[in-house]
Every structure is written in C-alpha cells, then in structure tokens.
N, CA, C and O atoms as a CHARMM CRD file, in Angstrom:
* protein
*
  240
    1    1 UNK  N      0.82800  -1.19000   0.00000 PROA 1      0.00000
    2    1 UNK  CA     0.00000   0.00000   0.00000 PROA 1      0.00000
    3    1 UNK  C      0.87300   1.25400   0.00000 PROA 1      0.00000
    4    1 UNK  O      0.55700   2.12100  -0.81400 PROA 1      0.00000
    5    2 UNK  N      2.07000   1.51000   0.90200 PROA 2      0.00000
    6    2 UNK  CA     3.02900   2.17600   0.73000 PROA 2      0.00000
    7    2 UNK  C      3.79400   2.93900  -0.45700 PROA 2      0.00000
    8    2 UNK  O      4.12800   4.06200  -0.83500 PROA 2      0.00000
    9    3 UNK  N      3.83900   1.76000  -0.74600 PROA 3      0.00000
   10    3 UNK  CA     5.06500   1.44000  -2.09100 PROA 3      0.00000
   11    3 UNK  C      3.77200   2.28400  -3.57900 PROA 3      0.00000
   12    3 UNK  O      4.06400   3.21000  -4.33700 PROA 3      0.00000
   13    4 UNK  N      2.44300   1.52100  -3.51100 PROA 4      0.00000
   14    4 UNK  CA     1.35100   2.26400  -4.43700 PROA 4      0.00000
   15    4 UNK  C      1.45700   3.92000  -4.52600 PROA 4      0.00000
   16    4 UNK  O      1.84600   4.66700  -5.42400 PROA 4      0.00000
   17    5 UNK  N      0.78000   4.23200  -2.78600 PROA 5      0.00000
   18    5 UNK  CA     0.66700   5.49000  -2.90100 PROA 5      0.00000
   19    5 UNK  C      2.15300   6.09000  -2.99200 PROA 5      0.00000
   20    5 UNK  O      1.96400   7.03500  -3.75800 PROA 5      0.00000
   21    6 UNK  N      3.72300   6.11100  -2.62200 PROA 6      0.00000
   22    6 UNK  CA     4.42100   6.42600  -2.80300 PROA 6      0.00000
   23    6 UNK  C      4.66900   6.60700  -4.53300 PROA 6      0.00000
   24    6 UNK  O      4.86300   7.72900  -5.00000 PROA 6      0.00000
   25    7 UNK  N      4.63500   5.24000  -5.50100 PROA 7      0.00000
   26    7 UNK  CA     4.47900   5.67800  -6.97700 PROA 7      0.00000
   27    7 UNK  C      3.27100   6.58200  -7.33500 PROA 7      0.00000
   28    7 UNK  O      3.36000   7.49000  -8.16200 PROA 7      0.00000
   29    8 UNK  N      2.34100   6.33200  -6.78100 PROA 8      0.00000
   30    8 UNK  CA     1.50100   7.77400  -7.61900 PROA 8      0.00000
   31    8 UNK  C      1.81200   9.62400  -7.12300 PROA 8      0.00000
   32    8 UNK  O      1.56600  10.67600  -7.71200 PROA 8      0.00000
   33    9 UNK  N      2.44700   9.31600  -5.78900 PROA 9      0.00000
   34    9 UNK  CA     2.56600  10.69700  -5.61200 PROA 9      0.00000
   35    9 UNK  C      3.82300  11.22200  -6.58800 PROA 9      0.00000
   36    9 UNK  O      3.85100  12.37500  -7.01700 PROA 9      0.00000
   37   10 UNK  N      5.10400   9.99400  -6.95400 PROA 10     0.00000
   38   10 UNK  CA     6.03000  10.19200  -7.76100 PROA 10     0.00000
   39   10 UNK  C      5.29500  10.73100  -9.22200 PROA 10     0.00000
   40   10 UNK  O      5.15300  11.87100  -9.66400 PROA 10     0.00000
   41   11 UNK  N      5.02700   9.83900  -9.58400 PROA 11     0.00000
   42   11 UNK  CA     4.11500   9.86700 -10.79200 PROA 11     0.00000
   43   11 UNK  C      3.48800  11.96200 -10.75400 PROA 11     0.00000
   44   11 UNK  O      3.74500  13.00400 -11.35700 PROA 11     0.00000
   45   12 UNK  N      2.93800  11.66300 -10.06100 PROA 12     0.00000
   46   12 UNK  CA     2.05900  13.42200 -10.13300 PROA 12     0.00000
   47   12 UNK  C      3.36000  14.21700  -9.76300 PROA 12     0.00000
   48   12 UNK  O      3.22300  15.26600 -10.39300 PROA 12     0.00000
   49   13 UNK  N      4.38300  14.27600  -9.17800 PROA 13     0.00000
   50   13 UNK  CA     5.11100  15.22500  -8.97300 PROA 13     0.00000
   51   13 UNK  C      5.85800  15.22000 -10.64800 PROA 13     0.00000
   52   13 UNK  O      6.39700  16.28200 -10.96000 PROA 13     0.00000
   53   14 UNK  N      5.89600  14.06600 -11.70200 PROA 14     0.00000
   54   14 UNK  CA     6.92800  14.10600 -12.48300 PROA 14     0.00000
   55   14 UNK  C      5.88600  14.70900 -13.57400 PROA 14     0.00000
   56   14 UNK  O      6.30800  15.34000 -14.54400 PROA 14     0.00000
   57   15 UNK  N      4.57200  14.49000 -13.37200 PROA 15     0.00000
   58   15 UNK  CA     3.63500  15.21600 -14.67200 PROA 15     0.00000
   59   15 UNK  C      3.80700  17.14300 -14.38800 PROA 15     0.00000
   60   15 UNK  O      3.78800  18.07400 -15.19300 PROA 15     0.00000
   61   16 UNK  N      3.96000  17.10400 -12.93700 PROA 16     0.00000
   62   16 UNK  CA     4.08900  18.79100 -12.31000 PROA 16     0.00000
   63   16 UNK  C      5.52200  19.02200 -12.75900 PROA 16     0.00000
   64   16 UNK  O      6.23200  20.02500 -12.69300 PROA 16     0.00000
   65   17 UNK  N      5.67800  18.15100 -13.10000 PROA 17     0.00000
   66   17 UNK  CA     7.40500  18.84000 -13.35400 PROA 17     0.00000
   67   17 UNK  C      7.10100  19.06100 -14.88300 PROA 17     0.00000
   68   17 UNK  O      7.10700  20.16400 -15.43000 PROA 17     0.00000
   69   18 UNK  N      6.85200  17.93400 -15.45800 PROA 18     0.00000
   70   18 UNK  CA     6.62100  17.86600 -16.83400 PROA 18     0.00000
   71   18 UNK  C      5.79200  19.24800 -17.67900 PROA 18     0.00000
   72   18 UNK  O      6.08300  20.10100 -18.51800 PROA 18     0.00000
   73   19 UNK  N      4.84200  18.91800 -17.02200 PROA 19     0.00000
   74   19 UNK  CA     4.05300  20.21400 -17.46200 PROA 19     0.00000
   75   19 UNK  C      4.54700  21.93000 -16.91600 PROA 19     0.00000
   76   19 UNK  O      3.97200  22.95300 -17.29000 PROA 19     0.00000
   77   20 UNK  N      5.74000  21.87800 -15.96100 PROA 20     0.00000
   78   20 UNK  CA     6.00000  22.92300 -15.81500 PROA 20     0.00000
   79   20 UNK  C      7.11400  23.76800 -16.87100 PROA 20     0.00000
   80   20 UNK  O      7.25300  24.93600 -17.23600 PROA 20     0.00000
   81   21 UNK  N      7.93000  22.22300 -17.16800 PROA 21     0.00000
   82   21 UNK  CA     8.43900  22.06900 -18.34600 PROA 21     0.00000
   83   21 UNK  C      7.86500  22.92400 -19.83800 PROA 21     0.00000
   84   21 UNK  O      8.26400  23.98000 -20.33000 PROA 21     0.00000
   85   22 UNK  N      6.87600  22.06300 -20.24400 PROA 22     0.00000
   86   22 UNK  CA     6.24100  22.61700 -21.22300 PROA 22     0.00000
   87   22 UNK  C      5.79500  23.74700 -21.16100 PROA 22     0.00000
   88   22 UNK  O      5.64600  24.20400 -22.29500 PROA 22     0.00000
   89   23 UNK  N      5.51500  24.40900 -20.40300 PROA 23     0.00000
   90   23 UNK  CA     4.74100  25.82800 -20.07900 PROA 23     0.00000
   91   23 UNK  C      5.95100  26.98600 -20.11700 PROA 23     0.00000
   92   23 UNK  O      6.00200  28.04400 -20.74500 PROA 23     0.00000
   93   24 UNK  N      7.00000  26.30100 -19.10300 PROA 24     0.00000
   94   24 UNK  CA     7.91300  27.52900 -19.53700 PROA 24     0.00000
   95   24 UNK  C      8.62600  27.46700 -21.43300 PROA 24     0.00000
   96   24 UNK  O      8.95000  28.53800 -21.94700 PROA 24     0.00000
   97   25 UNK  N      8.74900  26.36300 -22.10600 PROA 25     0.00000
   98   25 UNK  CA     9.03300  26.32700 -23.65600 PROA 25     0.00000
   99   25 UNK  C      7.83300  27.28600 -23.94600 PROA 25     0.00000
  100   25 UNK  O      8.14300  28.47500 -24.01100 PROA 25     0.00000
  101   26 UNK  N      6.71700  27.02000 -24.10400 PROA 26     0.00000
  102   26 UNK  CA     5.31400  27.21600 -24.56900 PROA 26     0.00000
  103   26 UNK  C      5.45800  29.00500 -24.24400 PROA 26     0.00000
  104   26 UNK  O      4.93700  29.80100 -25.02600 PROA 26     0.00000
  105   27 UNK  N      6.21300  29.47300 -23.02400 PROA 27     0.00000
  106   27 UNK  CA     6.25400  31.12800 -23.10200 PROA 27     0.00000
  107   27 UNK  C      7.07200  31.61200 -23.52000 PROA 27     0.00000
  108   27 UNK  O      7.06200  32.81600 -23.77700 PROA 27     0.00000
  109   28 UNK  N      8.40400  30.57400 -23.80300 PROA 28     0.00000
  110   28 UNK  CA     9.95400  31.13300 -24.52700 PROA 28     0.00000
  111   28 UNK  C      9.45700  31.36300 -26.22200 PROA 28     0.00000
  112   28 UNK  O      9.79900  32.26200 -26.99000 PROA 28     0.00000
  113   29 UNK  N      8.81500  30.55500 -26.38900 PROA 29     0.00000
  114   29 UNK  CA     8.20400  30.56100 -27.91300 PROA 29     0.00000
  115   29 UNK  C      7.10400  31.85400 -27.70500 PROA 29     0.00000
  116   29 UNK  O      7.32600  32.92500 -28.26800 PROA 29     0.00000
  117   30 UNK  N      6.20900  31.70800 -27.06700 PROA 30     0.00000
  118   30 UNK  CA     5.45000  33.51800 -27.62800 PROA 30     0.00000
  119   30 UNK  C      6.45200  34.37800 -27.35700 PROA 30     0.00000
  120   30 UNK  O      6.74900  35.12200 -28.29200 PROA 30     0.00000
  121   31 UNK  N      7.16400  34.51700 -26.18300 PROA 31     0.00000
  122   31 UNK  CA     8.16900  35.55000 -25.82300 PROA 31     0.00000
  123   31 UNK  C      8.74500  36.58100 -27.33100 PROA 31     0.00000
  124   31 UNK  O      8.58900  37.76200 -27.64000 PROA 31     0.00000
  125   32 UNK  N      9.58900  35.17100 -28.10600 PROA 32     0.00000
  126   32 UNK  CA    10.18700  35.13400 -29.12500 PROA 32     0.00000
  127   32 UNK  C      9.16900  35.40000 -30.62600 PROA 32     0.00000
  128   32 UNK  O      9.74000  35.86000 -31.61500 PROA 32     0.00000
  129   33 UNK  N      8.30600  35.21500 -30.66600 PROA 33     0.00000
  130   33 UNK  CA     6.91700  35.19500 -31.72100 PROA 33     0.00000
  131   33 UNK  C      6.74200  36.86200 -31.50600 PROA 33     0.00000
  132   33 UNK  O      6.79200  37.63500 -32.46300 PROA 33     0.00000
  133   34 UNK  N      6.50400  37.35600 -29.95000 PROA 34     0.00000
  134   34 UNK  CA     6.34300  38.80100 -29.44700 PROA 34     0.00000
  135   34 UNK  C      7.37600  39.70300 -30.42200 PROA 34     0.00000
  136   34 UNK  O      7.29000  40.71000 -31.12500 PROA 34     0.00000
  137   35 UNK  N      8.32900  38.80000 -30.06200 PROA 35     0.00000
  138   35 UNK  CA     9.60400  40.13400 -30.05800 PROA 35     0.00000
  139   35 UNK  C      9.76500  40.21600 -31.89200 PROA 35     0.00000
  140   35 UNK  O      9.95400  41.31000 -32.42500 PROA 35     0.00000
  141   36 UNK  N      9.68000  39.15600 -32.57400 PROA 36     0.00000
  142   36 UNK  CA     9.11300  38.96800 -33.88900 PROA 36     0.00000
  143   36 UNK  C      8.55200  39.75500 -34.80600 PROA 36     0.00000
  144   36 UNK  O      8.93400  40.37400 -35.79800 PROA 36     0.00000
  145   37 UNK  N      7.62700  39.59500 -34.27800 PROA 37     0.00000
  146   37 UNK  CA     6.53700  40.53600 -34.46700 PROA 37     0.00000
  147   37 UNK  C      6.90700  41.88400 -34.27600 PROA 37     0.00000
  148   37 UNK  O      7.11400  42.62900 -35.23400 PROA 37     0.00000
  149   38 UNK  N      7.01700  42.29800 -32.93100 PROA 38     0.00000
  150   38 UNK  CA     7.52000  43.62300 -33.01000 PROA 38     0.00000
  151   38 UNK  C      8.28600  43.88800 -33.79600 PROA 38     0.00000
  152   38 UNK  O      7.86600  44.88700 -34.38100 PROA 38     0.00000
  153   39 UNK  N      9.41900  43.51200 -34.27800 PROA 39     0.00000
  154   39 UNK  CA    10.41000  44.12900 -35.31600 PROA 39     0.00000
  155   39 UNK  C      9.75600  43.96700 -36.47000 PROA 39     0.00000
  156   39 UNK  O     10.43400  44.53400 -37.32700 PROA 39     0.00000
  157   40 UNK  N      8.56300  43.37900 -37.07200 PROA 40     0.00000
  158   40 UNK  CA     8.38100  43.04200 -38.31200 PROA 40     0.00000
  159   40 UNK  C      7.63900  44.22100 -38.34900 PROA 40     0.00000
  160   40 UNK  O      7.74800  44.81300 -39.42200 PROA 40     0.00000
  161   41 UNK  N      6.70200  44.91200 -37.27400 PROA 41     0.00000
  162   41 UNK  CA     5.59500  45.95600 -37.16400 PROA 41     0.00000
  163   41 UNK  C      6.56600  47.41500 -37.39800 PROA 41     0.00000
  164   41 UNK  O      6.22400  48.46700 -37.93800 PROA 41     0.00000
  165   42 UNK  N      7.91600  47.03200 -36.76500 PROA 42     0.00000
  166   42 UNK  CA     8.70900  48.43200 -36.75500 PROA 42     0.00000
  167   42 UNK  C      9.49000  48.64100 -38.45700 PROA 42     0.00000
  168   42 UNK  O      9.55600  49.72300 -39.04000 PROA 42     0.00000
  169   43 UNK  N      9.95100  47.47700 -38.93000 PROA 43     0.00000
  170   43 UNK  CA    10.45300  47.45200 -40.17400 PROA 43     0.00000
  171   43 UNK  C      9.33800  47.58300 -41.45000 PROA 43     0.00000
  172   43 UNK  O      9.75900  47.78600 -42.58900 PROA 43     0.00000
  173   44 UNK  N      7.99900  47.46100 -41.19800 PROA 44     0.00000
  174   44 UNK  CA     7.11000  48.05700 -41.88100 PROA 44     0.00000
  175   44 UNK  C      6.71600  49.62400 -41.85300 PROA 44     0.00000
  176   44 UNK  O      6.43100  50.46000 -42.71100 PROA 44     0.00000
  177   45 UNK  N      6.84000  49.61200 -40.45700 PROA 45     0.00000
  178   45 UNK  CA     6.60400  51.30400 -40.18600 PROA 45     0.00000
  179   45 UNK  C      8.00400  52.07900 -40.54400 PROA 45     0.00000
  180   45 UNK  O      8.01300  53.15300 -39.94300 PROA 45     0.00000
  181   46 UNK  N      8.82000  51.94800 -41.08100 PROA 46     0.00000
  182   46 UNK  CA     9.78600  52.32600 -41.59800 PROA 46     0.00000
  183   46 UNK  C     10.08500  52.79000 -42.99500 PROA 46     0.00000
  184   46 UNK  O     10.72800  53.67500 -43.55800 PROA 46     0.00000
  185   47 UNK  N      9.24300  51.68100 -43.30900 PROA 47     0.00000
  186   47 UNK  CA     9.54500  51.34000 -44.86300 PROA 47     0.00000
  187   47 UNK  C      8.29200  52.66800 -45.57900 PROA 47     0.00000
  188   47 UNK  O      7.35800  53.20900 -44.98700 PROA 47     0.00000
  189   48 UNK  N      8.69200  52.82900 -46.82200 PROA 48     0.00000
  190   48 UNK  CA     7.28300  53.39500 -47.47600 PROA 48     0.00000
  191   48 UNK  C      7.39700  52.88600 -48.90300 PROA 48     0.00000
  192   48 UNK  O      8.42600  52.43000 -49.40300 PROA 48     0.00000
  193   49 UNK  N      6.16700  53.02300 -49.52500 PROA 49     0.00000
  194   49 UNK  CA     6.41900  52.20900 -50.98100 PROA 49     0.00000
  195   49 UNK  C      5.90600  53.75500 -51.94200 PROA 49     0.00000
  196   49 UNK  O      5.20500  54.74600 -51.73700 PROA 49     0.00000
  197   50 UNK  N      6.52700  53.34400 -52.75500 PROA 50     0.00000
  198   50 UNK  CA     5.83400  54.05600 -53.81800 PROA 50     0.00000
  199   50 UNK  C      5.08900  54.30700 -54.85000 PROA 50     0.00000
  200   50 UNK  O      5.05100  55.28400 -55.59800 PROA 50     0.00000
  201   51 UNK  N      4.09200  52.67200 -54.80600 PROA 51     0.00000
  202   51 UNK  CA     3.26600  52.46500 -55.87600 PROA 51     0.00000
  203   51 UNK  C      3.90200  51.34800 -56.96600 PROA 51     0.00000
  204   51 UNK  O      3.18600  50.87700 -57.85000 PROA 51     0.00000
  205   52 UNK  N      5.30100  50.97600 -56.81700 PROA 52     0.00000
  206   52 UNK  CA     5.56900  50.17200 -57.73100 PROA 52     0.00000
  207   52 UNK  C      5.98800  48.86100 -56.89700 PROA 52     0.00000
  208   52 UNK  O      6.81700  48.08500 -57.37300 PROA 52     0.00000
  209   53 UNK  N      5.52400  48.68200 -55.91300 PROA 53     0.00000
  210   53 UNK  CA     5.83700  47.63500 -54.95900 PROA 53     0.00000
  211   53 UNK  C      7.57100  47.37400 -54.37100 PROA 53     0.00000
  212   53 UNK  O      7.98100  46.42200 -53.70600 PROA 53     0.00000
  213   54 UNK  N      8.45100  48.72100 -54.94500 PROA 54     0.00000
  214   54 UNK  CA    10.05400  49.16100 -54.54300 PROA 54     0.00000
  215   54 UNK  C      9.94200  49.76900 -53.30700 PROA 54     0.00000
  216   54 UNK  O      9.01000  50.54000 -53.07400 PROA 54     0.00000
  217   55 UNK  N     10.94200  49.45800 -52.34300 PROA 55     0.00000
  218   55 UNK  CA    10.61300  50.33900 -51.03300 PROA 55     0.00000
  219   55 UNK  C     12.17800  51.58600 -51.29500 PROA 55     0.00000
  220   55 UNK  O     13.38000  51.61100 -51.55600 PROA 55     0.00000
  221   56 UNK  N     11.01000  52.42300 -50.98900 PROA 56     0.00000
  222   56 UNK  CA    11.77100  54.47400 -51.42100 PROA 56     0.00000
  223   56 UNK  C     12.81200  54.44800 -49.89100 PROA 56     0.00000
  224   56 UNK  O     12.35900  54.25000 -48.76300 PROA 56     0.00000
  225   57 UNK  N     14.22800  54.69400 -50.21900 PROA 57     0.00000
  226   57 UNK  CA    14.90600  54.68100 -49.47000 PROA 57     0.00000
  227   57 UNK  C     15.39100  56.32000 -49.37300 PROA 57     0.00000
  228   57 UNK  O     16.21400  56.92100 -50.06300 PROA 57     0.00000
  229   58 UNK  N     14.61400  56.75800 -48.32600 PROA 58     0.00000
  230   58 UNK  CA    14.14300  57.94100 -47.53000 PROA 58     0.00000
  231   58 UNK  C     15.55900  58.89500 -47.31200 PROA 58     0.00000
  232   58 UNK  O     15.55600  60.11400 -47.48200 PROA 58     0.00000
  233   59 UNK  N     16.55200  58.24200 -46.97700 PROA 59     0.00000
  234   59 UNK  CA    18.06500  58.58700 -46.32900 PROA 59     0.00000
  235   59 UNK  C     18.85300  58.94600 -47.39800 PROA 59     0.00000
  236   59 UNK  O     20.03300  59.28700 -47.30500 PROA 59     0.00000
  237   60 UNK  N     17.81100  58.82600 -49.04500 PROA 60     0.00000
  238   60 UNK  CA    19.37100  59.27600 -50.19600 PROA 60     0.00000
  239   60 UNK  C     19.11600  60.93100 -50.29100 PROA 60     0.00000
  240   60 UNK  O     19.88800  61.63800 -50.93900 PROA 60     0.00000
C-alpha cells in the first residue's frame, strides 16, 4: 500500500514537473513570436512604398 501510494505521488510530482516544463518552452516561444513581431511591425513602419511595390529609401 506504501510502495502504491508512494508511486503515484512520484508519478504526479513528475507530470508537475513535466508540465511545468512545457509551459515555460510554450512562453519562450510567444516571448520570441512577441519580439518577432515587433520588429516586423517596426520594419514596416519604416519602410514606405511608392506604388511600384520598390521600397523608397528615404536617407538618399
């Protein structure tokens, strides 16, 4: 009876580990998707076109 409940409490501590696991990947990935994004939103807001689908380089 020991030995039972001793493997299931193992058991649930290794799914709490497991899943704590996955959760912190699961926020390193939006983290990184975030920061993504942001530069893709800033390198658009940068850019301007001019009708011929060429981006007008502002700085000549």
């Amino acid at each position: 009876m020991e030995d039972a409940l001793a493997a299931q409490l193992t058991n649930r501590s290794n799914k709490q580990v497991r899943t704590q696991i996955s959760m912190a990947v699961m926020k390193n990935q939006i983290d990184q998707q975030e920061a993504q994004a942001a530069a893709l939103v800033k390198m658009i807001q940068n850019s301007s076109l001019d009708g011929t689908g060429q981006i007008v380089n502002r700085t000549a």
